[in-house]
ROGUKE-715224 format. One record per residue (C-alpha): chain; residue in one letter; x, y, z. Coordinates in pm, 1 decimal. Layout:
BEGIN
node ch:A | aa:A | u:X | v:Y | w:Z
...
END
This chain:
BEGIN
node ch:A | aa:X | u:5680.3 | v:-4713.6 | w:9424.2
node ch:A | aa:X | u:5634.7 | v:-4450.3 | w:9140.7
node ch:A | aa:X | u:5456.1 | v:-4561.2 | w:8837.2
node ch:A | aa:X | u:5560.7 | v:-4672.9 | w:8472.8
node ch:A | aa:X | u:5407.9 | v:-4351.9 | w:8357.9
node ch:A | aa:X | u:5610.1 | v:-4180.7 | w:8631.7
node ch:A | aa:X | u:5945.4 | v:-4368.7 | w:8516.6
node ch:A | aa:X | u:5958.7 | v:-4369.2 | w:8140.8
node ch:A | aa:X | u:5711.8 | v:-4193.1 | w:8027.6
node ch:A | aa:X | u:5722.3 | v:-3855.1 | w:8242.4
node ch:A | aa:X | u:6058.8 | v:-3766.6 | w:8190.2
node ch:A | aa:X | u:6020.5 | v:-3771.3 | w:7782.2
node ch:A | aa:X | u:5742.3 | v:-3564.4 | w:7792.6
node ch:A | aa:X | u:5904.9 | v:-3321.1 | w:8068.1
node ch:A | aa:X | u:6209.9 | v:-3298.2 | w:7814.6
node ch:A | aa:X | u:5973.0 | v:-3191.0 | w:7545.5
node ch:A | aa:X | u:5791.9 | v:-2975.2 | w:7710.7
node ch:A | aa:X | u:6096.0 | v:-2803.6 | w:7927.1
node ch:A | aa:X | u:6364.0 | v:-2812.2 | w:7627.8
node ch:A | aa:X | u:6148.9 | v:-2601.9 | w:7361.8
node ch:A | aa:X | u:6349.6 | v:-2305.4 | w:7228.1
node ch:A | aa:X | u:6117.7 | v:-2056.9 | w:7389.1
node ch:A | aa:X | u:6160.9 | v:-2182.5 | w:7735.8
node ch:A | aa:X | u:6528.7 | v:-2245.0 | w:7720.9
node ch:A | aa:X | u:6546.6 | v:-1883.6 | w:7630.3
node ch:A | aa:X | u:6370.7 | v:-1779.7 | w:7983.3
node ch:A | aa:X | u:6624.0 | v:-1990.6 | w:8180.2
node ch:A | aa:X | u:6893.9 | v:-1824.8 | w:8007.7
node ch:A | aa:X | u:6773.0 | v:-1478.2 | w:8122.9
node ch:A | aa:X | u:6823.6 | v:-1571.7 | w:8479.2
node ch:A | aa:X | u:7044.7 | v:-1825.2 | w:8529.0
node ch:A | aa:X | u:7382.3 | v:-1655.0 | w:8462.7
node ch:A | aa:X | u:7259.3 | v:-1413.1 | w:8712.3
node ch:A | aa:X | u:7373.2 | v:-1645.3 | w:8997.0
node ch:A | aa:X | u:7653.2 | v:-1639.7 | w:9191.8
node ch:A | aa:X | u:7887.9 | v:-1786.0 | w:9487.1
node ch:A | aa:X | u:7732.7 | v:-2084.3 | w:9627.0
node ch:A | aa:X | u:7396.6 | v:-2172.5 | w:9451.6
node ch:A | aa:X | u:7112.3 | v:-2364.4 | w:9510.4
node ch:A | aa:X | u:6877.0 | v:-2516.9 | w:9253.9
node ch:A | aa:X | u:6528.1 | v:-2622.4 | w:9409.0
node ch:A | aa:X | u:6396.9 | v:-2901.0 | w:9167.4
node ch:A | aa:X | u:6721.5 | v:-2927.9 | w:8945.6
node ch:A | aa:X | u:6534.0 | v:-3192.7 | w:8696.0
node ch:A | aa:X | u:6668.6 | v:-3301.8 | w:8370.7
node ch:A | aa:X | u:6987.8 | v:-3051.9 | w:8497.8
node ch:A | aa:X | u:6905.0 | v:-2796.3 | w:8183.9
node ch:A | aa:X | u:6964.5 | v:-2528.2 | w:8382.7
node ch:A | aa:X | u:7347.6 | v:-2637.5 | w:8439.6
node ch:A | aa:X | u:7436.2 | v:-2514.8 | w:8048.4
node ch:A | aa:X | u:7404.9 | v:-2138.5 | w:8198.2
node ch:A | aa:X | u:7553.9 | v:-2096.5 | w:8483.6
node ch:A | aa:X | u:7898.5 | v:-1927.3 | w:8488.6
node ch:A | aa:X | u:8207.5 | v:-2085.7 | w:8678.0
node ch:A | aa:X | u:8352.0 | v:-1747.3 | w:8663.1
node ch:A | aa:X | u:8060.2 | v:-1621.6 | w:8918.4
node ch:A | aa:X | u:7953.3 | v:-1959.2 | w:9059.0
node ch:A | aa:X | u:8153.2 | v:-2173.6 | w:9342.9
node ch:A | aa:X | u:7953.9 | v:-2454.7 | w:9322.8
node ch:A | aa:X | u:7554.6 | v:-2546.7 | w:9245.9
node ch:A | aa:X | u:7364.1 | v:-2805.2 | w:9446.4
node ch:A | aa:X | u:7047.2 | v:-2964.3 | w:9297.5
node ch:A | aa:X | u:6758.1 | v:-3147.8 | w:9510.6
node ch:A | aa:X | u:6516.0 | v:-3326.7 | w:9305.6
node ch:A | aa:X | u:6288.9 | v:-3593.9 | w:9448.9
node ch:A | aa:X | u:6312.5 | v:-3812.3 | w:9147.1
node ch:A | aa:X | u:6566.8 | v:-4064.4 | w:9087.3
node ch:A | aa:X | u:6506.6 | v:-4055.2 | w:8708.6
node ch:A | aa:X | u:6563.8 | v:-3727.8 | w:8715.7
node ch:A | aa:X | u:6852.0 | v:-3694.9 | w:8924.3
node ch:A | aa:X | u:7012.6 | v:-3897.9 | w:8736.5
node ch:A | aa:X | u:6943.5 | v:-3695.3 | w:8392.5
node ch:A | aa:X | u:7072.1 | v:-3415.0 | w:8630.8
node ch:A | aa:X | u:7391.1 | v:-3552.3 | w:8671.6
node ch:A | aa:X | u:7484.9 | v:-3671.5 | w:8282.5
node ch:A | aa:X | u:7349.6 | v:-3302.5 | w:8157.4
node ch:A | aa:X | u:7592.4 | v:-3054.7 | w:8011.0
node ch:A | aa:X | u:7753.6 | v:-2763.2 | w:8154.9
node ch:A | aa:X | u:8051.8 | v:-2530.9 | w:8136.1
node ch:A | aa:X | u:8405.5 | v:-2700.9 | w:8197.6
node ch:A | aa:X | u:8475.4 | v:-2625.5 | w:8575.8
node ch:A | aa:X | u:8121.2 | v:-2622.6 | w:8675.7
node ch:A | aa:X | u:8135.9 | v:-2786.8 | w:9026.0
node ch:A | aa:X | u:7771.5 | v:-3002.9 | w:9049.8
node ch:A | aa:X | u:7616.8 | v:-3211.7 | w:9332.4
node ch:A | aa:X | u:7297.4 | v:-3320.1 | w:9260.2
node ch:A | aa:X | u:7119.9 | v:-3495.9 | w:9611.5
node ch:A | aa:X | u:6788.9 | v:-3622.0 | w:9681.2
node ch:A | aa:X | u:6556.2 | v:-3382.1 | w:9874.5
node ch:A | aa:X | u:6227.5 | v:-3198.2 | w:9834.4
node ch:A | aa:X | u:6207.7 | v:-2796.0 | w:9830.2
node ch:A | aa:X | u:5961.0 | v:-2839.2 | w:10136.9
node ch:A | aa:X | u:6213.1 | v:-2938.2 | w:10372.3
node ch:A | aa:X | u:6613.8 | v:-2877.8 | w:10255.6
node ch:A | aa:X | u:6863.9 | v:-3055.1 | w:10390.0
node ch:A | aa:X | u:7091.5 | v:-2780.5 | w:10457.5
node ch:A | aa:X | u:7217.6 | v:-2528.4 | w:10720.5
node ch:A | aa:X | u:7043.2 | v:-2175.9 | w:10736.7
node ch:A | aa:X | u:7260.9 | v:-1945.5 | w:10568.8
node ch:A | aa:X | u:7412.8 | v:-2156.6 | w:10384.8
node ch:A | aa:X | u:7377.8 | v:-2044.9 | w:10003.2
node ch:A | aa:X | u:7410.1 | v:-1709.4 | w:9793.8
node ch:A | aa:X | u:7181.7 | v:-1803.5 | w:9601.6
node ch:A | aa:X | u:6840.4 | v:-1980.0 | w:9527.0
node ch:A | aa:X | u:6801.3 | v:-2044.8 | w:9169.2
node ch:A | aa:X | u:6442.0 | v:-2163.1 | w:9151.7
node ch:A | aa:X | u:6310.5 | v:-2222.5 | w:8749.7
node ch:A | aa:X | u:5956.5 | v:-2421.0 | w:8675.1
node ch:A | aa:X | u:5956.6 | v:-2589.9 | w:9005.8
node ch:A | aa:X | u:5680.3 | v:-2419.8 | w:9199.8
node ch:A | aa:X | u:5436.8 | v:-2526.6 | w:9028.0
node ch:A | aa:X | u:5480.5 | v:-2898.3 | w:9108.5
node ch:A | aa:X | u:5616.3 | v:-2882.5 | w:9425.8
node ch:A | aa:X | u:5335.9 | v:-3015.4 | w:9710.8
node ch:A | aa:X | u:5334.1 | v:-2686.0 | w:9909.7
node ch:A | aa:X | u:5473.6 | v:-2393.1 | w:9757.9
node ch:A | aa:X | u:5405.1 | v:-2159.5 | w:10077.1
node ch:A | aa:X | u:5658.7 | v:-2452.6 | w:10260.6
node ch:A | aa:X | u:5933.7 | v:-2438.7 | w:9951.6
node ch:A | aa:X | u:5918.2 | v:-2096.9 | w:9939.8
node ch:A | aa:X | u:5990.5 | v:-2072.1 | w:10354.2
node ch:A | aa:X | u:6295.4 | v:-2339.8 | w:10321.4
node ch:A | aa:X | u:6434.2 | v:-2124.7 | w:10035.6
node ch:A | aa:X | u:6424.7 | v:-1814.3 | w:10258.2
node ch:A | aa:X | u:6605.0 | v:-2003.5 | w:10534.1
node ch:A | aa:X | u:6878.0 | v:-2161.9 | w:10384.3
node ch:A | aa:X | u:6990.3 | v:-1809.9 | w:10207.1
node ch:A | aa:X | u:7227.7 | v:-1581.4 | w:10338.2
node ch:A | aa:X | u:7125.2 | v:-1253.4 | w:10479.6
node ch:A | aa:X | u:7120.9 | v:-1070.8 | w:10121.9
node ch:A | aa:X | u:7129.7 | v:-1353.5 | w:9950.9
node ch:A | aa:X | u:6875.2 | v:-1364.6 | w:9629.6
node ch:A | aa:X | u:6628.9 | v:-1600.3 | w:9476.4
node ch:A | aa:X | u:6615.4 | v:-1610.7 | w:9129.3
node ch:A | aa:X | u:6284.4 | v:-1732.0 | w:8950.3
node ch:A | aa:X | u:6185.0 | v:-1799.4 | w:8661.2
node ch:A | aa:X | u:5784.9 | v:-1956.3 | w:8652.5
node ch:A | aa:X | u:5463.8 | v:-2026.8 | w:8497.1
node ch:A | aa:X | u:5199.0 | v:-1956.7 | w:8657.3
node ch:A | aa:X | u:4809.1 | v:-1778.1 | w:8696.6
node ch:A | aa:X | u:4736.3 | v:-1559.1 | w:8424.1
node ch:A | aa:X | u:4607.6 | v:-1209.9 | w:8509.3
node ch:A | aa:X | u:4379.7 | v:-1274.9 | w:8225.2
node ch:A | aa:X | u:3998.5 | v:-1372.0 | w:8337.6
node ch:A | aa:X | u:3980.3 | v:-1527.5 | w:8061.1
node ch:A | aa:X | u:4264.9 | v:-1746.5 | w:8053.4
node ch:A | aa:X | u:4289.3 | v:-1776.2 | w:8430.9
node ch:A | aa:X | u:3859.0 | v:-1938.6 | w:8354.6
node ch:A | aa:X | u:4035.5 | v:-2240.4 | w:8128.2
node ch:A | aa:X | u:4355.3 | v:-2278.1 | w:8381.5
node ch:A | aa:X | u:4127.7 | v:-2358.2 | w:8628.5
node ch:A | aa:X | u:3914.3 | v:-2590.2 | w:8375.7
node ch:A | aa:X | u:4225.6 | v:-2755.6 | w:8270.6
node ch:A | aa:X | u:4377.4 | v:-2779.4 | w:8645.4
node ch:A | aa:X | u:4305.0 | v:-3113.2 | w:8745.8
node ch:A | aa:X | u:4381.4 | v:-3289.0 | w:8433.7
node ch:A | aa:X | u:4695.9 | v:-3157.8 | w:8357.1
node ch:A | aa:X | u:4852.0 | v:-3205.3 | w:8716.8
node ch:A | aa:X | u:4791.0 | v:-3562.9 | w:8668.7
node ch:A | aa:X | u:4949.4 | v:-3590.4 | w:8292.9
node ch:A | aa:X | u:5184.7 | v:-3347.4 | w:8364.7
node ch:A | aa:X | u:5354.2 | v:-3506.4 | w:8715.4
node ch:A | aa:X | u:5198.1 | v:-3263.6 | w:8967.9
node ch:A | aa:X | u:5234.8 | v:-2945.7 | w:8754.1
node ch:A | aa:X | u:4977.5 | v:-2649.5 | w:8808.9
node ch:A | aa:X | u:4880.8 | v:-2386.4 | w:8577.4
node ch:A | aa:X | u:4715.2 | v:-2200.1 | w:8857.1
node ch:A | aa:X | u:4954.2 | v:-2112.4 | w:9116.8
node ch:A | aa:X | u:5053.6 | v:-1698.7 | w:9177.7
node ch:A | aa:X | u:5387.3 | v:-1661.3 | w:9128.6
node ch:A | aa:X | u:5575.6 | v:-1296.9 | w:9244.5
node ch:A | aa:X | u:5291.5 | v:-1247.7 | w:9503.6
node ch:A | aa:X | u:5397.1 | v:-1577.0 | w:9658.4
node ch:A | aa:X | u:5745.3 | v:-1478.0 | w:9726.4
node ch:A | aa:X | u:5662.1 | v:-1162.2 | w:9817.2
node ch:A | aa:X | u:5413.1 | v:-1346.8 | w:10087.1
node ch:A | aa:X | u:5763.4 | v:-1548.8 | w:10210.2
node ch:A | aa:X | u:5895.6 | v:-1234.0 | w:10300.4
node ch:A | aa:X | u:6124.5 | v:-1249.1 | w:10026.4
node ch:A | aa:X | u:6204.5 | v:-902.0 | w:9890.7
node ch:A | aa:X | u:6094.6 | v:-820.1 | w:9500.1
node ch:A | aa:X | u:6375.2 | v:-614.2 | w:9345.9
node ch:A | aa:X | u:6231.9 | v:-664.2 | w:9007.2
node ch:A | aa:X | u:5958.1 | v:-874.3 | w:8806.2
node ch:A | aa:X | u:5900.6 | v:-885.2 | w:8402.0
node ch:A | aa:X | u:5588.9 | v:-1101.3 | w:8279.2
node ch:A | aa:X | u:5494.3 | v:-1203.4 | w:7924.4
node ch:A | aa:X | u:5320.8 | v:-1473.0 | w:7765.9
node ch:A | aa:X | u:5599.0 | v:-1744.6 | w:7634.7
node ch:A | aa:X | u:5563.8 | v:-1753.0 | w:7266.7
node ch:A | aa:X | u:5441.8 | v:-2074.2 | w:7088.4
node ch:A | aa:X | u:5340.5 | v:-2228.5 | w:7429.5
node ch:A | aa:X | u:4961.4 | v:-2247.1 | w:7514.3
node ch:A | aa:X | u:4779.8 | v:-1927.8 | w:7728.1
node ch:A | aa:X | u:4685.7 | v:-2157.7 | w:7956.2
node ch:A | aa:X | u:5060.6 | v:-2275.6 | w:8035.4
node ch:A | aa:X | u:5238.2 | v:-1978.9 | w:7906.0
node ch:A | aa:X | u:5239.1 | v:-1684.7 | w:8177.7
node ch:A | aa:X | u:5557.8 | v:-1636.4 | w:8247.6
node ch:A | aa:X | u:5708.0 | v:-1428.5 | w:8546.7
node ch:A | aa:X | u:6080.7 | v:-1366.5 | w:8639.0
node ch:A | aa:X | u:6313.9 | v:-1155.0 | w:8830.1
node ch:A | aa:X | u:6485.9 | v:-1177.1 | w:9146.1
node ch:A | aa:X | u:6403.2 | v:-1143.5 | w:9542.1
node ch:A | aa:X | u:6641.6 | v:-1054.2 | w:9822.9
node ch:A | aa:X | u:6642.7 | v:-1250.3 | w:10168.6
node ch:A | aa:X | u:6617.0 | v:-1028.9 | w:10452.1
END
Protein backbone atom coordinates (compact mmCIF):
# COMPACT_ATOMS: atom_id res chain seq x y z
CA UNK A 1 0.00 0.00 0.00
CA UNK A 2 1.70 3.29 -1.20
CA UNK A 3 2.11 5.97 1.31
CA UNK A 4 0.25 9.35 2.16
CA UNK A 5 3.31 11.07 0.89
CA UNK A 6 3.06 8.81 -2.17
CA UNK A 7 -0.83 9.68 -2.63
CA UNK A 8 -1.30 13.36 -2.03
CA UNK A 9 1.60 14.73 -1.62
CA UNK A 10 3.82 13.32 -4.64
CA UNK A 11 1.69 14.14 -7.32
CA UNK A 12 1.56 18.11 -6.30
CA UNK A 13 5.02 18.32 -6.16
CA UNK A 14 5.52 16.18 -9.52
CA UNK A 15 3.04 18.82 -11.14
CA UNK A 16 5.28 21.58 -9.98
CA UNK A 17 8.19 20.33 -10.79
CA UNK A 18 7.09 18.68 -14.39
CA UNK A 19 4.65 21.69 -15.45
CA UNK A 20 7.37 24.64 -15.23
CA UNK A 21 7.51 26.62 -18.49
CA UNK A 22 11.01 25.47 -19.22
CA UNK A 23 10.24 21.83 -19.16
CA UNK A 24 6.97 21.99 -20.96
CA UNK A 25 8.97 23.62 -23.65
CA UNK A 26 11.33 20.31 -23.98
CA UNK A 27 8.25 18.05 -24.32
CA UNK A 28 7.00 20.18 -26.95
CA UNK A 29 10.19 19.71 -29.04
CA UNK A 30 9.57 16.05 -29.29
CA UNK A 31 6.33 15.13 -28.84
CA UNK A 32 4.68 16.25 -32.12
CA UNK A 33 7.38 14.25 -33.64
CA UNK A 34 5.34 11.04 -33.11
CA UNK A 35 3.38 9.25 -35.25
CA UNK A 36 0.94 6.15 -36.14
CA UNK A 37 0.44 4.12 -33.16
CA UNK A 38 2.35 5.53 -30.07
CA UNK A 39 3.43 4.46 -26.94
CA UNK A 40 4.07 6.57 -23.85
CA UNK A 41 6.30 4.71 -21.15
CA UNK A 42 5.36 6.46 -17.78
CA UNK A 43 2.44 8.70 -19.20
CA UNK A 44 2.03 10.53 -15.56
CA UNK A 45 -0.02 13.54 -14.99
CA UNK A 46 -0.84 12.93 -19.11
CA UNK A 47 1.08 16.48 -19.96
CA UNK A 48 2.47 15.11 -22.73
CA UNK A 49 -1.14 14.47 -24.40
CA UNK A 50 -1.46 18.58 -25.17
CA UNK A 51 1.26 17.87 -28.11
CA UNK A 52 0.64 15.21 -29.88
CA UNK A 53 -1.00 15.64 -33.32
CA UNK A 54 -4.20 13.58 -34.39
CA UNK A 55 -3.25 14.47 -37.84
CA UNK A 56 0.05 12.11 -37.43
CA UNK A 57 -1.06 10.01 -34.46
CA UNK A 58 -3.67 6.88 -34.59
CA UNK A 59 -3.87 6.43 -31.18
CA UNK A 60 -1.40 6.84 -27.84
CA UNK A 61 -1.32 4.29 -25.05
CA UNK A 62 0.02 5.30 -21.60
CA UNK A 63 1.35 2.73 -18.78
CA UNK A 64 1.94 4.29 -15.54
CA UNK A 65 2.20 2.26 -12.35
CA UNK A 66 0.37 4.78 -10.29
CA UNK A 67 -3.23 4.95 -9.86
CA UNK A 68 -3.08 8.65 -8.86
CA UNK A 69 -1.50 9.26 -11.72
CA UNK A 70 -3.33 7.40 -14.15
CA UNK A 71 -6.03 8.88 -13.27
CA UNK A 72 -4.57 12.63 -13.75
CA UNK A 73 -3.61 10.92 -17.12
CA UNK A 74 -6.91 10.36 -18.14
CA UNK A 75 -8.76 13.96 -17.12
CA UNK A 76 -5.54 15.88 -18.85
CA UNK A 77 -6.05 17.91 -21.98
CA UNK A 78 -5.36 17.15 -25.46
CA UNK A 79 -6.27 17.92 -29.06
CA UNK A 80 -10.02 17.11 -30.09
CA UNK A 81 -9.73 13.59 -31.78
CA UNK A 82 -6.85 12.48 -29.77
CA UNK A 83 -7.64 8.73 -29.25
CA UNK A 84 -6.11 7.92 -25.38
CA UNK A 85 -5.91 4.67 -23.34
CA UNK A 86 -4.16 5.04 -20.39
CA UNK A 87 -3.52 1.18 -18.58
CA UNK A 88 -1.65 0.12 -15.68
CA UNK A 89 1.84 -1.38 -16.40
CA UNK A 90 5.50 -0.74 -15.67
CA UNK A 91 8.14 0.11 -18.60
CA UNK A 92 10.09 -3.07 -17.28
CA UNK A 93 7.75 -5.48 -18.53
CA UNK A 94 4.88 -4.06 -21.28
CA UNK A 95 1.97 -5.64 -21.74
CA UNK A 96 1.95 -5.66 -25.37
CA UNK A 97 2.79 -7.68 -28.55
CA UNK A 98 6.34 -7.18 -30.17
CA UNK A 99 5.90 -4.99 -32.97
CA UNK A 100 3.23 -3.56 -31.99
CA UNK A 101 3.82 0.38 -31.92
CA UNK A 102 5.44 3.13 -34.29
CA UNK A 103 6.45 4.73 -31.80
CA UNK A 104 7.95 4.97 -28.20
CA UNK A 105 7.50 8.33 -26.81
CA UNK A 106 9.55 8.13 -23.64
CA UNK A 107 9.82 11.89 -21.63
CA UNK A 108 11.28 12.08 -17.78
CA UNK A 109 10.56 8.51 -17.10
CA UNK A 110 13.96 6.85 -17.02
CA UNK A 111 15.03 8.22 -14.37
CA UNK A 112 12.47 6.70 -11.97
CA UNK A 113 11.82 3.67 -13.51
CA UNK A 114 13.46 0.51 -11.27
CA UNK A 115 15.71 -0.77 -14.12
CA UNK A 116 16.28 1.36 -16.94
CA UNK A 117 18.57 -1.31 -18.86
CA UNK A 118 14.96 -3.61 -18.56
CA UNK A 119 12.60 -0.45 -19.82
CA UNK A 120 14.82 0.35 -22.30
CA UNK A 121 14.82 -3.63 -23.69
CA UNK A 122 10.75 -3.73 -23.50
CA UNK A 123 10.72 -0.45 -25.48
CA UNK A 124 12.93 -2.00 -28.18
CA UNK A 125 10.63 -5.02 -28.37
CA UNK A 126 7.37 -3.77 -28.60
CA UNK A 127 8.50 -1.28 -31.66
CA UNK A 128 8.19 -2.01 -35.11
CA UNK A 129 11.15 -2.77 -37.22
CA UNK A 130 11.96 1.10 -37.93
CA UNK A 131 9.98 2.21 -35.53
CA UNK A 132 11.58 5.23 -33.27
CA UNK A 133 11.89 6.16 -29.67
CA UNK A 134 11.59 9.53 -28.87
CA UNK A 135 13.25 10.91 -25.56
CA UNK A 136 13.32 13.57 -23.90
CA UNK A 137 15.47 13.18 -20.20
CA UNK A 138 17.38 14.44 -17.37
CA UNK A 139 20.04 12.92 -16.54
CA UNK A 140 24.22 12.75 -15.53
CA UNK A 141 25.88 15.83 -16.25
CA UNK A 142 29.12 15.66 -18.25
CA UNK A 143 30.22 18.22 -15.82
CA UNK A 144 32.70 16.78 -12.90
CA UNK A 145 31.61 19.16 -11.11
CA UNK A 146 28.03 18.90 -11.21
CA UNK A 147 28.03 15.16 -11.82
CA UNK A 148 30.30 15.41 -7.76
CA UNK A 149 26.84 17.08 -6.16
CA UNK A 150 24.36 14.65 -8.33
CA UNK A 151 25.88 11.98 -6.75
CA UNK A 152 25.87 13.90 -3.19
CA UNK A 153 22.31 14.71 -3.69
CA UNK A 154 21.35 11.06 -5.14
CA UNK A 155 19.95 9.37 -2.33
CA UNK A 156 17.96 12.09 -0.91
CA UNK A 157 16.24 13.23 -3.73
CA UNK A 158 15.09 9.67 -5.00
CA UNK A 159 13.31 9.39 -1.81
CA UNK A 160 11.53 13.07 -1.91
CA UNK A 161 11.27 12.95 -5.36
CA UNK A 162 9.31 9.26 -5.85
CA UNK A 163 12.27 7.23 -7.17
CA UNK A 164 13.74 9.98 -9.43
CA UNK A 165 17.63 9.94 -10.17
CA UNK A 166 19.79 12.71 -11.15
CA UNK A 167 22.50 10.29 -12.03
CA UNK A 168 21.44 8.01 -14.66
CA UNK A 169 23.28 8.29 -18.54
CA UNK A 170 20.86 8.97 -20.82
CA UNK A 171 21.76 8.65 -24.97
CA UNK A 172 24.53 6.11 -24.04
CA UNK A 173 21.82 3.96 -22.48
CA UNK A 174 19.79 3.63 -25.53
CA UNK A 175 22.48 3.35 -27.57
CA UNK A 176 23.54 0.24 -25.10
CA UNK A 177 19.68 -1.24 -25.98
CA UNK A 178 20.69 -1.43 -29.36
CA UNK A 179 18.54 1.30 -30.18
CA UNK A 180 19.93 3.36 -33.07
CA UNK A 181 20.91 7.31 -32.30
CA UNK A 182 19.84 9.34 -35.33
CA UNK A 183 20.31 12.50 -33.45
CA UNK A 184 20.95 13.94 -29.77
CA UNK A 185 20.94 17.85 -28.60
CA UNK A 186 21.91 18.50 -24.79
CA UNK A 187 21.67 21.73 -22.78
CA UNK A 188 21.20 22.66 -19.36
CA UNK A 189 17.23 23.50 -18.80
CA UNK A 190 17.09 27.07 -17.85
CA UNK A 191 15.88 28.12 -14.32
CA UNK A 192 16.05 24.43 -13.13
CA UNK A 193 18.97 23.42 -10.78
CA UNK A 194 22.57 21.91 -12.46
CA UNK A 195 22.11 19.18 -10.54
CA UNK A 196 18.54 18.30 -12.13
CA UNK A 197 18.86 20.24 -15.26
CA UNK A 198 20.94 18.18 -17.99
CA UNK A 199 18.82 17.71 -20.47
CA UNK A 200 19.22 15.26 -23.53
CA UNK A 201 16.79 14.62 -26.50
CA UNK A 202 16.47 13.27 -29.91
CA UNK A 203 15.30 10.20 -31.39
CA UNK A 204 16.54 6.36 -31.85
CA UNK A 205 15.51 3.88 -34.52
CA UNK A 206 14.63 0.10 -33.67
CA UNK A 207 16.48 -2.23 -35.70
Amino acid sequence: MTSFYDRKILPRLLTCACTSPPMMKQRAKIVPQASGKVLELGIGMGLNLAFYDPAKVSAVVGVDPSPELRALAQAAPRPEGLKVEVDEGTAEALPFESGSFDTVVCTFTLCSVHNPAAALAEARRVLKPGGRFLFCEHGLAPDADVAKWQRFWDPLWSRMAGGCHLTRPVASAIAAAGLKLQGVETMYVPGTPRIAGWNEWGTALAA
